[in-house]
C-alpha positions in Angstrom: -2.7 -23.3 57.8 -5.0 -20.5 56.9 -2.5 -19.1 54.6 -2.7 -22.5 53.0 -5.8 -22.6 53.1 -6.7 -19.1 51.0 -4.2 -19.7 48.3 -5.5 -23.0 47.5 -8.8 -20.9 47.3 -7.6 -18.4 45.7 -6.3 -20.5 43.2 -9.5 -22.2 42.3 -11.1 -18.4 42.3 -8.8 -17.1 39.6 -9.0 -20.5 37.6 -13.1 -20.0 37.5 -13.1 -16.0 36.9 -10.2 -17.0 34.1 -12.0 -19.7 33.0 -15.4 -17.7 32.3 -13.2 -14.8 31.0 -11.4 -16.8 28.2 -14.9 -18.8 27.3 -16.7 -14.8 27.2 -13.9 -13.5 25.2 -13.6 -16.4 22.6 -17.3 -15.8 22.3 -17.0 -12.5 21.4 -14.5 -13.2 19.1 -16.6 -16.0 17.4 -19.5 -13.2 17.2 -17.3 -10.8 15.6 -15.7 -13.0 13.2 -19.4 -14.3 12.2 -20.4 -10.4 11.5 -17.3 -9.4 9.8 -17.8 -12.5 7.6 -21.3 -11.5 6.5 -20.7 -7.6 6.5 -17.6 -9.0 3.7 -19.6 -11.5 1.6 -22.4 -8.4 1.1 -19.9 -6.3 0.4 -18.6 -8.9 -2.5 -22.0 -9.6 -3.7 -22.0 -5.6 -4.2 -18.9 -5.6 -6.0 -20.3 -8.3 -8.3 -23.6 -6.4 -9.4 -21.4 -3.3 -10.0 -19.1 -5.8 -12.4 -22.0 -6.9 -14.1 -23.7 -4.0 -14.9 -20.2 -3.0 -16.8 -20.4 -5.9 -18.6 -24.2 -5.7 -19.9 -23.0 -2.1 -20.9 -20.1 -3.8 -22.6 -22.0 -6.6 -24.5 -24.8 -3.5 -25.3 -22.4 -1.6 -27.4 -20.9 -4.5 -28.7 -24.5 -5.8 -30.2 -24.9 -2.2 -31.2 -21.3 -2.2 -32.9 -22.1 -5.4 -35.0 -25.6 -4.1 -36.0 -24.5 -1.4 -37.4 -22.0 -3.0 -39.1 -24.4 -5.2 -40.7 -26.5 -2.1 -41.0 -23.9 -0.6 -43.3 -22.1 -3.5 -45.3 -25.1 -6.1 -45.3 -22.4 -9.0 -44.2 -23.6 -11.6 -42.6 -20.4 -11.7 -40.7 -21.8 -9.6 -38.1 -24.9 -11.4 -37.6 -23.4 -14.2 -34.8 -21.3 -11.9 -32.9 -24.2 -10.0 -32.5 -26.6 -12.6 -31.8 -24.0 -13.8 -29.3 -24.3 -10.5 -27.5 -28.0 -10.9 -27.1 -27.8 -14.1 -25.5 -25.0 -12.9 -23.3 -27.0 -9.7 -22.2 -30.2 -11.6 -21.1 -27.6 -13.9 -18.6 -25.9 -11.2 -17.5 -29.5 -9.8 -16.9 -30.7 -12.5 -14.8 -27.3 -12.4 -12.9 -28.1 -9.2 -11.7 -31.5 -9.9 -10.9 -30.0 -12.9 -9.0 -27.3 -10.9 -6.9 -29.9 -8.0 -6.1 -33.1 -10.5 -4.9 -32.5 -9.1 -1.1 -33.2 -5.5 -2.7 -36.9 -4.7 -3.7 -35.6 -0.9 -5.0 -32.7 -2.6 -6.9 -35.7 -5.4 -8.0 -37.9 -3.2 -9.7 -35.2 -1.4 -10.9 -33.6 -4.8 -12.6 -37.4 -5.7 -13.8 -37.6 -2.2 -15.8 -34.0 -2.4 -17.1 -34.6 -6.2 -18.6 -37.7 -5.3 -20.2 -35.4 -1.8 -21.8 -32.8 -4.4 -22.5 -35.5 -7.0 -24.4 -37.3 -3.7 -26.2 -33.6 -2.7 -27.3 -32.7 -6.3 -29.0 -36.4 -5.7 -30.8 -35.3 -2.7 -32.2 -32.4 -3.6 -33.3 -33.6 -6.9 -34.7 -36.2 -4.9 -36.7 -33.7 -2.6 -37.9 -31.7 -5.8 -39.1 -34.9 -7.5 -40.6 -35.9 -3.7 -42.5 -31.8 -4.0 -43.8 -32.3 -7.8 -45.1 -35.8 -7.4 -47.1 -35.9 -3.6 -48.0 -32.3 -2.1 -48.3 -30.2 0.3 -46.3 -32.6 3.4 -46.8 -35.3 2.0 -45.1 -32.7 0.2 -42.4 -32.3 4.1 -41.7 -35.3 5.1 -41.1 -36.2 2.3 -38.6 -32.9 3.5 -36.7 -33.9 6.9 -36.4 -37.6 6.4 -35.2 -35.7 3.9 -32.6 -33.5 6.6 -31.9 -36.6 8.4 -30.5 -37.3 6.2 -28.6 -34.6 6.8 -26.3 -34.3 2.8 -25.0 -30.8 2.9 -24.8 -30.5 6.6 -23.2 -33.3 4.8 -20.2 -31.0 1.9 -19.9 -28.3 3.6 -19.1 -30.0 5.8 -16.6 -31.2 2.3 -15.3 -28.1 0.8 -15.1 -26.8 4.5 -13.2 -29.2 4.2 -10.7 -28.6 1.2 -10.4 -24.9 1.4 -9.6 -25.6 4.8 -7.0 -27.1 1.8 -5.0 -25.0 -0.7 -5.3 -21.9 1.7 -4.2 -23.9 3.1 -1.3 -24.5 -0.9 -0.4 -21.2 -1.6 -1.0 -19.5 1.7 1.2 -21.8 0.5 4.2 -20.8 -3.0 4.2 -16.9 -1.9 3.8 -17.4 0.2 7.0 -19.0 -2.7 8.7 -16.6 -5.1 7.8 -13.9 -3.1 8.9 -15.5 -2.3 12.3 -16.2 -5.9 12.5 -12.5 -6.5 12.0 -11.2 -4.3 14.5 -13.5 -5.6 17.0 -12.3 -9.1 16.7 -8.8 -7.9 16.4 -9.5 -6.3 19.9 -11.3 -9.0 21.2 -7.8 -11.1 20.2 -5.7 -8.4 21.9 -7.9 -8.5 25.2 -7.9 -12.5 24.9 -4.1 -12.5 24.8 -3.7 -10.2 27.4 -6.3 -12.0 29.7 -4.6 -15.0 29.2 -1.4 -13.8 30.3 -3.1 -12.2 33.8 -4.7 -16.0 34.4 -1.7 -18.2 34.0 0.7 -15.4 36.2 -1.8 -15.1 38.7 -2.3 -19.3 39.2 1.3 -19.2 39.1 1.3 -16.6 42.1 -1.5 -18.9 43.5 0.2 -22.1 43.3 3.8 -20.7 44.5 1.6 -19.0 47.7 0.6 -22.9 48.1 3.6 -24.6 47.8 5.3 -22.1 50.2 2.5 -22.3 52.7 3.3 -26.3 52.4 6.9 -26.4 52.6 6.6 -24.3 56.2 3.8 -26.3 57.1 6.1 -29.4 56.7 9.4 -27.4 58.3 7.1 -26.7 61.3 5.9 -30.2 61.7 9.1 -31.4 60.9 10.5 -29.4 63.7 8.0 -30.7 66.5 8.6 -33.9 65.6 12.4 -33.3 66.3 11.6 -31.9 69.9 
């Protein structure tokens, strides 16, 4: 009877401590998962900025490529893909203003290198306008006094420091996503594994109980006989 009696407890122990085990563990998993998930969507939005800023370099040498073929031929041919590229280097711009907002440093960084980018398209524009109304000899000139100015060589060391950041961002939230990931892969493993001790002990539980019946019922069955 007492054996009986401490397997059916013991059965209801392990199905509590199992119970609060497997809700712990799937906790923990749900945790992890939520980190690695975040540590991997900052380490996208990093990823992004650094494909942006490649592409504002892009359209940058592109507008510079068309200027300076209208520069030199005067065809109006070059005009719209250049004004294109302007209007596509102010969006790209504002995209990376938009993907670096949780960044004050990358901020002011993106604030300096739009108003490098807007000084640029006036240079260039003048250069254009000089080209138009006074002839290529003039044209010249304006290009070498922007030249001076050096616009292009501070957007470019903009756009560098700007991509040092992003990368370190970017490294960190890689290593965090991958520890994330190989804490919820472990927290799987141990879930598995804790699952497996649960069901084999209640089977060891309920076996114990069922035993403890069937003699219980022999015995009774016995002194009934006699």
């Amino acid at each position: 009877m007492l054996r009986r009696i401490f397997a059916g407890k013991g059965l209801i122990v392990a199905l509590v401590v199992g119970f609060i085990a497997v809700e712990s563990i799937v906790a923990a998993c749900f945790l992890s998962l939520v980190h690695f998930k975040t540590s991997n969507n900052w380490a996208t939005k990093s990823e992004q900025v650094l494909l942006e800023l490649e592409r504002m370099l892009s359209t940058v040498t592109g507008a510079e490529t068309s200027q300076r073929g209208y520069l030199i031929t005067g065809s109006d041919d070059y005009l719209t893909p250049y004004r294109d590229a302007l209007t596509t280097l102010e969006s790209q711009v504002s995209r990376i203003g938009g993907l670096t907002r949780d960044n004050a440093v990358q901020q002011d960084r993106v604030a300096y290198l739009a108003t490098q980018v807007e000084q640029r398209s006036e240079e260039m524009d003048h250069a254009i306008v000089t080209r138009r109304t006074q002839g290529l000899p003039f044209a010249k000139s304006v290009v070498a006094v922007n030249q001076q100015n050096r616009t292009m060589d501070t957007i470019q060391d903009l756009t560098a420091q700007i991509r040092e950041e992003e990368t370190r961002v970017l490294q960190r939230h890689r290593a965090n996503s991958d520890a994330w990931a190989f804490t919820t892969g472990s927290f799987a493993a141990v879930f598995f594994l804790l699952n497996a001790v649960v069901f084999t002990l209640c089977g060891v539980m309920i076996k114990m109980a069922l035993t403890s019946q069937a003699q219980a019922e022999r015995l009774l069955h016995s002194l009934q006989r006699h």
